[in-house]
N, C-alpha and C positions, 0 to 999 in steps of 0.2 A: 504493500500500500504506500510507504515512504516512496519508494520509486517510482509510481506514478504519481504523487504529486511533485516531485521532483522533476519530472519533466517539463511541467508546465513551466514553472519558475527558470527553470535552467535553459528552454528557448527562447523565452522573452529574455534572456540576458543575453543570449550568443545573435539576438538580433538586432537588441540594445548597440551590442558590440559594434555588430558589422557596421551600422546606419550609422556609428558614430566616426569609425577608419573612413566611412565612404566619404563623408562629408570632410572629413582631415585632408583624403584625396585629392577632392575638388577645388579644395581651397590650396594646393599646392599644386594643382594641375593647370586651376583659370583663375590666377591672381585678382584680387577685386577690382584692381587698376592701375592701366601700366603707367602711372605720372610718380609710384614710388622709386622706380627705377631711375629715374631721372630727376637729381634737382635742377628748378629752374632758374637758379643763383648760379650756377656754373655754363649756363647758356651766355655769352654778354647779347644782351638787350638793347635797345631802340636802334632807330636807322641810319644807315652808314650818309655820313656827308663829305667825305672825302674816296675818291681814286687815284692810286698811285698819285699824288700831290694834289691833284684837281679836286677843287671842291663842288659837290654835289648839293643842290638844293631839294628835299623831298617837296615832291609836286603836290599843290591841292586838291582837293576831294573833286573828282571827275565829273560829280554831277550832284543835283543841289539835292534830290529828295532819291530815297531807294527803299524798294517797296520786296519785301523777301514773299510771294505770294507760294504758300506751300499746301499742298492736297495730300491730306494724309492718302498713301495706298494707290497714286497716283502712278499706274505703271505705264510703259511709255507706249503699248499700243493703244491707249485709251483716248488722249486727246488725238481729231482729225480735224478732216474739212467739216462731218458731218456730225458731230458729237459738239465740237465746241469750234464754231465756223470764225467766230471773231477770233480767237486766242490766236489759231492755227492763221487764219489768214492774214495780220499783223504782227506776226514776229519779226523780229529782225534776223534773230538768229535758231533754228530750232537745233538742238545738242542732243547726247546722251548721260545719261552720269551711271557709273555704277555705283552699285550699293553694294559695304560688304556686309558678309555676316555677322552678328544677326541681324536680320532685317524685321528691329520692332523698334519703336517708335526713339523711344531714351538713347540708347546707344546710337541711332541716326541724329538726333539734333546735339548731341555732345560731337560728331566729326563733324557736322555743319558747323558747327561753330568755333570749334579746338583745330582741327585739318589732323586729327589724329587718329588711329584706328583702335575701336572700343573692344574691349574684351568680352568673350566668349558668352561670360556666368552673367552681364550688364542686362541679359534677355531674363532673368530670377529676378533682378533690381528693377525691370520694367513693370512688372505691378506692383510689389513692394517698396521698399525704402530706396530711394533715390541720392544719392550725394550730391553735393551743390561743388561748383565747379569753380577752381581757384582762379585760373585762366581765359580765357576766351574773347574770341569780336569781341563781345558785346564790355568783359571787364576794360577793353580796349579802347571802347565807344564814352564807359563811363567816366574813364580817369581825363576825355579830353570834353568833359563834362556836353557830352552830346546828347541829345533828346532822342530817346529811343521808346516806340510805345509797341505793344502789343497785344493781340485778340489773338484766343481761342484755347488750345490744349491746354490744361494744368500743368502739365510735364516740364513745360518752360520755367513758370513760376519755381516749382520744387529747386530747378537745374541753377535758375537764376535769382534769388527770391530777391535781390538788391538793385537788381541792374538796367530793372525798367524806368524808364520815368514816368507812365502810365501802363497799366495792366487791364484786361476786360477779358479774364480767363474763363473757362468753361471747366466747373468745380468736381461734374459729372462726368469725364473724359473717356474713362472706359467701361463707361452705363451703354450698351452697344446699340438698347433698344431707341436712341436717341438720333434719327435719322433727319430731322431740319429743325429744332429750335438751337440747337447751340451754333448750327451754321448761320441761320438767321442773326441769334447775336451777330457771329464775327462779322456779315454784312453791316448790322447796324452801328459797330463801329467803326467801320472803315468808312460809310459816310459822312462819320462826327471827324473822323483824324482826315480827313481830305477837307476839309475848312478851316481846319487848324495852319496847318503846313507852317509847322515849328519843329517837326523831328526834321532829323536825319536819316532814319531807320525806323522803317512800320516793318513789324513783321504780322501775318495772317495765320493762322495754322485753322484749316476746313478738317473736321472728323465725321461729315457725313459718310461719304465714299467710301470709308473705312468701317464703318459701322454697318452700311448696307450689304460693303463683301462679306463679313462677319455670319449675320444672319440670313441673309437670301443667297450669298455665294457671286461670281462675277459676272453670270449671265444673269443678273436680276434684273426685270422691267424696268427698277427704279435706278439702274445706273446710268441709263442714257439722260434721266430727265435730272436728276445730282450735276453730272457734265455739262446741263445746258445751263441748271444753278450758276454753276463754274463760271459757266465764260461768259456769262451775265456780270457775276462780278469783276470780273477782265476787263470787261466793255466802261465800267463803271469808272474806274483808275485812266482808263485810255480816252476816255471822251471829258474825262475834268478838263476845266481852262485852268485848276491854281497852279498846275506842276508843268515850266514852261522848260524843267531842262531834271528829268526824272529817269529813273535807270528800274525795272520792275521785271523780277524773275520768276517766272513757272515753274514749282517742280514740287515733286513729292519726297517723301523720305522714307521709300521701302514703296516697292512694288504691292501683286497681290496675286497669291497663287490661280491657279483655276479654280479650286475651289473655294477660293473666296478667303483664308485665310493669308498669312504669310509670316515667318521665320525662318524658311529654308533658305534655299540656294539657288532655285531656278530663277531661267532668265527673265521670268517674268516677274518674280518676288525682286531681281538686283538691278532689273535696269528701269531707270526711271526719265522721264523727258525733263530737258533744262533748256524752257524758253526767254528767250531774251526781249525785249521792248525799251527800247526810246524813243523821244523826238529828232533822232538826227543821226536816223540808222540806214543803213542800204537795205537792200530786201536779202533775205534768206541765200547761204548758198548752197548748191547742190550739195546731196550727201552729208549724209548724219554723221558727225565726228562722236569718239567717246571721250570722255574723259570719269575720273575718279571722283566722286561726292567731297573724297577729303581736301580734293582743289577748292572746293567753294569758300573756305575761309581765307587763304592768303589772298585770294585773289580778291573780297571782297575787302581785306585788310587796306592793299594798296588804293582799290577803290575808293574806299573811306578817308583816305592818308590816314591811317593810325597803323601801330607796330605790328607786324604778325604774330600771333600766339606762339609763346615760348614751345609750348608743346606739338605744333605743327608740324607734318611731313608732306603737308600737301607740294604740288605744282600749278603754276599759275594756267589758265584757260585763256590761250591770243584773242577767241572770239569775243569775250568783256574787256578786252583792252584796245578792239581795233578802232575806235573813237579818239584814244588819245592822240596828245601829240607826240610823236618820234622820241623825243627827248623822253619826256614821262614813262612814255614804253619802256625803253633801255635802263630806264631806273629799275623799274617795277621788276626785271627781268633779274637785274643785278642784284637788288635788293632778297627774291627770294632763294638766287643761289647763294648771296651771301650768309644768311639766315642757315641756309640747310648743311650748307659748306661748315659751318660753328657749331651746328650740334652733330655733326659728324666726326669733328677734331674733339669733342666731351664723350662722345659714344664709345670712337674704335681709338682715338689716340693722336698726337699731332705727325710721329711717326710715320704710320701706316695712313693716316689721307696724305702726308705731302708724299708717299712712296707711289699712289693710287694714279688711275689716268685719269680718273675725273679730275685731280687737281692740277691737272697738267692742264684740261680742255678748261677749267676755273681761267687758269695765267691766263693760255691765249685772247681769252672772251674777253678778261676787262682792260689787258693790252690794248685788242682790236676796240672796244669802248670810249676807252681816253684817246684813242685816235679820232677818235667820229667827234666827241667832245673837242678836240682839239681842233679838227680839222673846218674850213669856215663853208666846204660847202665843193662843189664839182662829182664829177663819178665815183670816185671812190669811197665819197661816205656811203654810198646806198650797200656798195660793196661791205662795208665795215661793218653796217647796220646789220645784215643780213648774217652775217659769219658770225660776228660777235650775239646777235637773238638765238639762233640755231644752238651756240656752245654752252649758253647761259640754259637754255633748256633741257640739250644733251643731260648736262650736271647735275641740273636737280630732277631730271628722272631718273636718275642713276643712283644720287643718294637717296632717294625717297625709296624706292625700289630696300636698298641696303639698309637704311631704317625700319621700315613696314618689317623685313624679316628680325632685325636684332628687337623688336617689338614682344618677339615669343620669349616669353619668360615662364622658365618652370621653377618651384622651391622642390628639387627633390628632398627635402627633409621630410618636411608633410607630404609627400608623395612616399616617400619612404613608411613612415608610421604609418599615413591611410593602407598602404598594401599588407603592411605586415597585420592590420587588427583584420582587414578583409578576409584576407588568405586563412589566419589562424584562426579564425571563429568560424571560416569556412567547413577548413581540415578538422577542426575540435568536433563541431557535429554531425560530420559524416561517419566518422570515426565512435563518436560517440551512439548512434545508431547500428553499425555496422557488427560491432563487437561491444554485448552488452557486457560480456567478461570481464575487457580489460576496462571496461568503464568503471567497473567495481573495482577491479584490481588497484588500477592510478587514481580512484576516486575524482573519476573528472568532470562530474556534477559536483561536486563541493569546492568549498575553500580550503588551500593546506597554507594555515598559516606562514611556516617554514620558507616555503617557495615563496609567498608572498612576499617576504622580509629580501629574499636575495632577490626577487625580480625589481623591490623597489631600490636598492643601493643600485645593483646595477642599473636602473633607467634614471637617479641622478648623476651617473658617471658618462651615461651616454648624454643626456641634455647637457650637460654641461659642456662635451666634448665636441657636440652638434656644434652650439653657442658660440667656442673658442674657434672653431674652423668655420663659422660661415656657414655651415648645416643649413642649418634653422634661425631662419630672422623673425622676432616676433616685436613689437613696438612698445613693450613693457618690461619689468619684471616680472608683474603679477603673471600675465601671460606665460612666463618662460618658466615660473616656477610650477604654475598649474599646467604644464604640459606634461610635468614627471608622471604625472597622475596616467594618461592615456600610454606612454614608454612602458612606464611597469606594468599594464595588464595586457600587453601585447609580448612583452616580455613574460611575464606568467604562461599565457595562453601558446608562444612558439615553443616553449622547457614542454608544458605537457602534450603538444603534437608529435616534437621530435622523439620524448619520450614515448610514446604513441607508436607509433610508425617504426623506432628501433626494434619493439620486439614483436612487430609485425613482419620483421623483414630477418628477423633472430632466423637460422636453422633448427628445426624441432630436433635437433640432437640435442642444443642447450637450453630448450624451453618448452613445453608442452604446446602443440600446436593449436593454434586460436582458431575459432570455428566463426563463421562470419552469421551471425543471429537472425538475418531474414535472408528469404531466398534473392539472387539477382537473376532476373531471365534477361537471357543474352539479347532476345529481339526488342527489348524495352531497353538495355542498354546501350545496343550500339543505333537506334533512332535517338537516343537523349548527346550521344555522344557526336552524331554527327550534326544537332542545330549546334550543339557547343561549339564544336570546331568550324561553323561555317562562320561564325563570328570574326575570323579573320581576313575576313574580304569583304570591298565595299560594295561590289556588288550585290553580295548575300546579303547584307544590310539593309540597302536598297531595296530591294526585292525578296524581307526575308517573310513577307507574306505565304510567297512560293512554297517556301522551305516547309512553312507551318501546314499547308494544306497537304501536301504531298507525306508528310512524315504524319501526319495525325491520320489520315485516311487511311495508309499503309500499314501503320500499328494498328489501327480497328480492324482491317481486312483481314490481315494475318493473323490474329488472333481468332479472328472466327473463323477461317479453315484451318488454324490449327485443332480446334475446338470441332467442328464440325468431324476433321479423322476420329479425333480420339472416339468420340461417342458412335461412326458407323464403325470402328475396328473392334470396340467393345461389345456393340448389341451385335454384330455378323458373328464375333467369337461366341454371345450366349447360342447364337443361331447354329452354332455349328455350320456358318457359310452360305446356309440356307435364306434367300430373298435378301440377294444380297442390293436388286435393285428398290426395291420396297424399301428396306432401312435406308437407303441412302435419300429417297424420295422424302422420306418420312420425315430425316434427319435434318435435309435442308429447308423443308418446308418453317419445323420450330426455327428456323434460320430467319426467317423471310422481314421480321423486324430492322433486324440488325442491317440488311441487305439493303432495305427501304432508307433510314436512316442515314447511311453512305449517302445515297442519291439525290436525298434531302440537305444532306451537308453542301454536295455539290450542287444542289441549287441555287444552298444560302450564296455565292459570290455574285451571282449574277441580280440580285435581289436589289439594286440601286436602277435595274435597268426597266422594272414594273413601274412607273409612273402611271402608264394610264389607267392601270387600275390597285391606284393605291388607296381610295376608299375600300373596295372590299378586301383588300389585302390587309388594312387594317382593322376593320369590323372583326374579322378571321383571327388575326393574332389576338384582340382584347379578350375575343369567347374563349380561344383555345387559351389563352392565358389564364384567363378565370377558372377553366375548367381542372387547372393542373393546381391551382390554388386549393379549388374546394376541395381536391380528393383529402386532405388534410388540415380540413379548416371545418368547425360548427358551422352549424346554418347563419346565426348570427355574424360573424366574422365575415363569412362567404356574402352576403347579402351589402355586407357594408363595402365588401372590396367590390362585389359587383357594381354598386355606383360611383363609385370611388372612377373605375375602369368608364363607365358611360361619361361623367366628368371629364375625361382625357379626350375623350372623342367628342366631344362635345368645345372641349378648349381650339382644339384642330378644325373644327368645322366653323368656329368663329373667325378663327384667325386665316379660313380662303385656301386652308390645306388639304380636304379633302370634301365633300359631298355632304350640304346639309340643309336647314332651313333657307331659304331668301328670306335678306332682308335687309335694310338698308344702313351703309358700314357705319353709321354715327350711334348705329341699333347695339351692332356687335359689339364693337368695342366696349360699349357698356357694360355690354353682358360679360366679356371676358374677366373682372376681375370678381363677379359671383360665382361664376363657376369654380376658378380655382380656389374658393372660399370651400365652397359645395366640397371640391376634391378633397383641402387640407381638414376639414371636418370630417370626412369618411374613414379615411387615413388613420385622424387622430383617436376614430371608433374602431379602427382593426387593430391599434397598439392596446386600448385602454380594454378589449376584451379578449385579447392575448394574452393579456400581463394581470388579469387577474388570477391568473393562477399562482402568482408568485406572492399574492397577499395571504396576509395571516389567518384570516376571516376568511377565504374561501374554504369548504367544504369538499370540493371537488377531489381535490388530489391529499384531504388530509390521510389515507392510507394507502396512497400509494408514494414508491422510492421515489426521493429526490429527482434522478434522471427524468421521470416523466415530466415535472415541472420545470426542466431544464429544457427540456426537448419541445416541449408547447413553446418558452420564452425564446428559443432560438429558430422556430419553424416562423413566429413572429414576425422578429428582424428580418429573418428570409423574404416575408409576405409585404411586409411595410417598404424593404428594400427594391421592389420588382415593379412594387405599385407606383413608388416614385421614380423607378427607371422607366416606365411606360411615361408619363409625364417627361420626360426628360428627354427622350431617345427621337431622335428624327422621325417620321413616320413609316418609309418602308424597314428601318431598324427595330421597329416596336415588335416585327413578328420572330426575333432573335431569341426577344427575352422568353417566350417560352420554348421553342427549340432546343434551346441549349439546356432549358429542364428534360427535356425529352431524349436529347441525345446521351445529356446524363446516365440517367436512367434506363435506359436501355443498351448503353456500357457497363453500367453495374451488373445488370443480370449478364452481359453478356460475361464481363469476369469470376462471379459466382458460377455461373457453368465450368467455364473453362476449369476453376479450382477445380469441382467436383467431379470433374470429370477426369480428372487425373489419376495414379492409383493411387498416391497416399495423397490426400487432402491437407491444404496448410494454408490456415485463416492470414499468414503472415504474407503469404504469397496472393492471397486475392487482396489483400492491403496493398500491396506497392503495385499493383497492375492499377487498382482503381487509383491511387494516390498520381502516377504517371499520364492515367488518360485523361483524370481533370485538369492537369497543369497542359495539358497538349489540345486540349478541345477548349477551353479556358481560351488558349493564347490563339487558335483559331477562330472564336467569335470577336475576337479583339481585334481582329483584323477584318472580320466580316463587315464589322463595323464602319468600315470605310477610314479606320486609324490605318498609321504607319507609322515609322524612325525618323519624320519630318513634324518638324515642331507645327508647320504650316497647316498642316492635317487638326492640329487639334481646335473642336468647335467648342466655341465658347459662349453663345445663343445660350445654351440650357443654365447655364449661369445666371440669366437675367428673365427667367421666367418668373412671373409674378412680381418680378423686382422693381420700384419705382427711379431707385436710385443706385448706387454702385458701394454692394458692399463686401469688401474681400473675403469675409470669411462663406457667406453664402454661396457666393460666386465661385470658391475656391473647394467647397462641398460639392455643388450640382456638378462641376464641371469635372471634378473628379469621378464621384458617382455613374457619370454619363460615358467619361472614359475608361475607363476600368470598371464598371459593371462587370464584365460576364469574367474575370478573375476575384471578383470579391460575391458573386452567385456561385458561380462553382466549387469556392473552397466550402462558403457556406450550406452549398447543397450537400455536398462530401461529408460534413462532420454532424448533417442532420439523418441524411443517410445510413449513416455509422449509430447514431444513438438507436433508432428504429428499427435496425432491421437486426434481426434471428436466426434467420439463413434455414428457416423452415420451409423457404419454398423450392429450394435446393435439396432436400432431406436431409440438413443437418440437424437433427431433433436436440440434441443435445453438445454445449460446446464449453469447456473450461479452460481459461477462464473466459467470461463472455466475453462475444463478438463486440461490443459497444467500448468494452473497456478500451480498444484501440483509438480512440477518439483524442485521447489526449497525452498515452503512452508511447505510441509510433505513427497515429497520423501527424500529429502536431511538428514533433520534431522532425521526420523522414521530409513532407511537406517543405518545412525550413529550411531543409540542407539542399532540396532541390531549386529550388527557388536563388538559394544564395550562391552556391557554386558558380551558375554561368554569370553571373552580377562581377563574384571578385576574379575569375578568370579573364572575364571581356576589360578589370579596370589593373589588369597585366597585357595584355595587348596594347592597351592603351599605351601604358610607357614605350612601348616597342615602337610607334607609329605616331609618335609625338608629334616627326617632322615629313608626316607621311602630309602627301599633297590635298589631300579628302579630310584633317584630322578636325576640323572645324565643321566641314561641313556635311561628311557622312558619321563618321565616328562618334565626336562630341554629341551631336542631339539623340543619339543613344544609349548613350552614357547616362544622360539625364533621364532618358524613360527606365534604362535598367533601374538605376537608382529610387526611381520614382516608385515601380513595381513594390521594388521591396520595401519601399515606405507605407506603399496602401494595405498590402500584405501584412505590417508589423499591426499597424494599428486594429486590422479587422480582429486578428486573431488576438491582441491582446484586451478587445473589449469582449471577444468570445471567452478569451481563459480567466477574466470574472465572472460570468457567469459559470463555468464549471466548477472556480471557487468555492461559488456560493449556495448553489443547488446539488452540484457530485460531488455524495460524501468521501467517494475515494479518488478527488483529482487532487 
């Protein structure tokens, strides 16, 4: 009995563990920001006024007002002739910019306005905590006390809370259901600051466009008419009489996937249009040039005359500067290689750039410069002009180029720790499962004081020695001394693997040989071992949907014609060989579920492509949804989920999704937030006659065992959980959530055959079959889903259902719930399963010790060790592939979902293992 509750305790710790090395990891893998690597006191600062003897006057501001006009999500196939016919047809210049990774909002207006490139982990700080920014334009704009006002995104304010001189921010910025009041604001102010015309700098930031990809995706009906928003307000800035010498740029700051979301990498998430407008432009020239987003700041530096940001790598854009005059140009030019050229001699050394060709093509440029300067005029300045622009440009794409990469910054210290607590909490519970002997023998569910004491000296000898070599940089003491803490039980936890694994690896001459405590079937082994190992390629990554579909359906097949021999070799031997076609008929017919099932899996992919009849495809899944509920639900429960479920369809038919009353939209919209009233009160009658079985005063369960009150409170959470994933989940995805009970379940009996059908029967072996196919059919509706390893993929709609305004922890609930549903349903189907069933329909009448007790003694932990394994092998890879060419942008957002998995996984099962607490007297 101690051992089984010992397990409970001793998973939640080795999970504790892992989540905490993961996150050590991360923070050692995607620094929070690369401006610690670089102080900005060893850059020299403001602008050069002398060359080689000649002194240089920095030019004034190019033009009197400048207008940064930015559309979130704006990707560059989106404005044309016919979407936004003014923009498109008065530009002066139409460009491209890339965007790098990530492409979400924060980390694009910090290289807007820094020219620097944002780190990885800045897409986590995009909805959460934000850092405000030392540097930038705008600190640039302030200190030459210039009037800078801006409308729209919150995001700015956070980034810049000091450095407006007028703000008119939108409070609710990632409330998505928010598709034209906040745009209307930003209109309304840009007509109050165009009568002003006292800045320097408007900036505009639009979040509709961004909000309507979000929830209707990028072929929405409403994005043409957002577009015509747009260039409405275009028309508006271009047809004023106050701004008679104004400079106003087009562009957005992240594309947007096809689906409507964006963080990845496609070209349609990185490339975005940079249109140009003034009064004293040529027209448009052929062919779309690109340039880098992180140009937009130097170039809008020298635009402004103010310094360029200490932190920048950008390179200037010729097309903002072909206005100027000659003279100005060759500054602007000189000026930013002289900048990039300084923090190249702080970066690599004064050495290695003057050994470098770029500083060889530096000489030349500002030679051939003070010639042109010098020189008063005839052919040969155009010549000078032209050799001397080319070499100044040469330069700083060449160091910008060699910056961007000395950009990558790892702390292998905290990559070291995160690996070592990953790896050993990984090995600790594989190990600990595998061989419950030597679990007993090393006592490696407990604490041994002893080890404790030498694990903690030794891990102040190691911090310490980190510390003195540059290891490990932490920005405290406190920090450096509470890091001992995480060193010693990683240090604890590699003593008891090594010891582990030695006398696993002992010859049984000098040790009684260890017997391995549950069975491993080789065809469940080597499908688990090849999605592991595909982890090492981006393609698999990519496309590891494939992998899931192919390996999940081939372990179901093969198991049921493994299963299908054993029982016609067995009933043909009672036959003595006799009809041997009969038993086989007979044999595949009991088959024909499991067969059907298959072909129903292989429907679920193509399930996004039923649109036209996604009303009855939904009607279909709420009944059959219901119907899987009731089989284990009172009539009262069942009654309440039943409207609960009409609710859902009734919310979908208000909001134009699928087939329902007419009526007029000023109608609906009303109706929609009774309904979901209606829903959340159905809901809060399926929890509150659930869960009275766990009160003192019910009657019901006062003589039966704890587990039965365990197992109603967790069939519950099941039922509560499913009802509000129907509310949540896309409409042709609603018909998922009961599927994946279905496919469940019809793997289970399909593994209870197979055991029994074996010659010696072993409840231990129909545990790891079912434990494997849930995690394999699990990670196959996750994908059914219309999810993948692109952050761009994940919908954030179900977040802001019901919601008026933007609140992270709800939004951070639905949208998790919505994406990881079918692994936080199948684990929880798995251990309701397990409490229920007896294995009486199999003919095991009688089984010691019972079949349920595995719920929390080898489902829990076996479960963990699978789940955590590819997690800390894929963040070993990782180091291997640091400086692989994809590591950002196939790798990294994998990383985060592995991560992420095992974070939804920790928490489900550790509000499950209160309840076994507190209802199984022997968890």
């Amino acid at each position: 009995m101690e051992q089984h509750k010992s397990r409970l305790v001793y998973t939640i710790g080795m999970l504790t563990l892992f989540l905490s090395g993961a996150v050590f990891f991360l923070i050692g893998f995607f620094p929070a920001s690369y401006s610690m690597a670089e102080d900005p006191g060893t850059v020299p600062g403001g602008r050069p006024t002398t060359l080689h003897g000649v002194e240089l006057t920095p030019p004034p501001p190019a033009y009197g007002s400048f207008i940064l006009f930015l559309v979130d999500a704006l990707r560059d196939d989106f404005p044309d002739a016919t979407s936004m016919p003014v923009a498109h047809s008065r530009a002066c210049e139409k460009l491209t910019l890339h965007v790098d990774i990530p492409t979400v909002t924060m980390p694009r207006l910090k290289s807007i306005t820094t020219g620097t490139l944002s780190n990885f982990i800045d897409i986590a700080l995009n909805v959460g905590h934000t850092e405000q920014l030392q540097d930038s334009l705008l600190h640039r704009l302030n200190q030459r006390n210039k009037v800078v006002s801006f409308a729209g995104d919150h995001t700015w304010v956070k980034l810049f809370p000091s450095e407006f001189t007028r703000h008119a921010d939108n409070h609710d910025s990632f409330y998505v259901n928010d598709f034209y009041e906040g745009d209307r604001n930003v209109t309304t102010t840009l007509e109050s600051e165009l009568e002003l015309s006292d800045w320097s700098l408007l900036i505009l930031h639009y979040l509709g466009l961004d909000h309507i990809g979000h929830v209707e995706g990028n072929a929405s009906p409403r994005v043409p008419l957002k577009l015509k928003e747009m260039d409405e307000a275009v028309q508006k800035i271009l047809d004023h009489k106050n701004f008679p010498n104004y400079f106003l740029m087009l562009t957005g700051d992240h594309g947007m996937a096809d689906g409507g979301g964006h963080g990845g990498n496609t070209p349609a998430e990185t490339l975005v249009p940079l249109y140009l407008y003034s009064n004293n432009c040529s027209k448009a020239t052929s062919g779309t040039k690109r340039y880098n987003q992180i140009d937009l700041a130097p170039t809008l530096s020298v635009l402004l005359s103010v310094e360029i940001p200490t932190p920048s790598i950008g390179c200037l854009i010729p097309e903002m500067l072909q206005t100027l005059p000659l003279e100005h140009q060759m500054y602007a030019y000189f000026y930013n290689a002289h900048h990039l050229l300084n923090k190249a001699r702080v970066k690599f050394g004064h050495d290695r750039v003057h050994r470098s060709d770029y500083y060889t093509w530096y000489q030349n440029a500002t030679l051939l410069h003070k010639k042109l300067l010098q020189d008063s005029g005839g052919g040969a300045s155009q010549v000078y002009q032209v050799q001397a622009k080319l070499n100044y440009m040469r330069v700083a794409r060449e160091i910008s180029g060699l910056l961007s990469e000395s950009l990558v910054k790892f702390d292998y210290g905290f990559i070291a720790l995160g690996l070592a607590l990953t790896t050993a909490t990984s090995l600790h519970i594989v190990i600990s499962v595998l061989y419950l002997d030597l679990t007993e023998q090393l006592q490696l569910d407990s604490l041994k004081a002893g080890q404790f004491l030498v694990s903690a000296v030794a891990a102040v000898l190691l911090n310490v020695t980190s510390h003195a070599l540059d290891i490990i940089l932490t920005s405290s003491m406190l920090q450096s001394v509470l890091l001992t803490i995480p060193i010693a039980i990683a240090v604890y936890l590699t003593i008891d693997v090594a010891q582990a694994l030695l006398k696993i690896a002992l010859p049984p001459l000098y040790t009684r040989r260890l017997r391995i405590s549950i069975p491993l079937p080789i065809p469940l082994l080597v499908c688990f071992a090849i999605r592991t190992l595909t982890l090492g390629s981006s393609s698999f990554i990519e496309f590891e949907y494939k992998t899931w579909y192919y390996l999940g359906n081939t372990l179901i097949l093969l198991t049921a014609f493994r299963t299908l021999r054993r029982r016609i070799t067995k009933t043909n031997v009672e036959l003595d060989g006799r009809h041997l076609y009969t038993v086989a008929s007979t044999c595949l017919w009991q088959m024909r579920k499991v067969f059907v099932m298959l072909m129903l899996l292989t429907l679920m992919r193509y399930i996004h492509r039923l649109q036209a009849i996604r009303s009855t495809i939904m009607i279909f899944s709420l009944l059959l949804l219901w119907a899987r509920l009731h089989r284990h639900s009172q009539l009262p429960q069942s009654v309440a989920s039943g409207a609960a479920l009409c609710m859902v369809y009734c919310f979908r038919g208000l909001n134009g999704q699928v087939h329902f009353f007419e009526m007029p939209p000023y109608m609906a919209a009303k109706l929609m937030v009774p309904t979901l009233v209606v829903f959340w009160c159905c809901l809060a009658l399926v929890l509150v006659l659930g869960y009275r079985a766990a009160l003192p005063q019910t009657q019901r369960f006062a003589d039966e065992p704890p587990t039965v009150a365990l197992l109603q409170l967790l069939q519950t959470n099941l039922t509560s959980s499913l009802l509000l994933a129907a509310l949540l989940q896309k409409v042709p995805n609603i018909l998922l959530l009961p599927m994946l009970l279905v496919a469940l379940q019809q793997t289970y009996k399909l593994c209870d055959v197979f055991g029994t059908s074996a010659r010696k029967f072993s409840v231990r072996l129909v545990h790891v079959y079912k434990i494997i196919m849930t995690i394999f059919l699990a990670r196959m509706f996750f994908f059914f889903q219309g999810n993948s390893n692109s952050l761009s993929t994940i919908d954030l709609t179900p977040g802001y259902i019901g919601q008026t305004s933007y609140n992270p922890a709800v939004v951070g609930l639905f949208v998790t719930l919505n994406t990881f549903g079918a692994e936080i349903h199948a684990f929880l189907y798995l251990v309701v399963h397990t409490l229920r069933s007896d294995l009486r329909s199999v003919g095991i009448m009688q089984l010691q010790p019972p079949y349920s007790i595995a719920a929390d003694s080898l489902i829990a932990p076996l479960y963990a060790a699978l789940v955590m394994l590819p997690a800390a092998f894929y963040l070993c890879l990782m180091v291997g592939f640091r400086y692989h060419l994809f590591i950002y942008s196939v790798f990294s957002p994998k990383v985060l979902y592995d991560c992420y998995t095992v974070l939804v996984f920790y928490l489900v099962f550790l509000v499950t293992s209160l309840y076994f607490k507190l209802f199984k007297h022997d968890a």
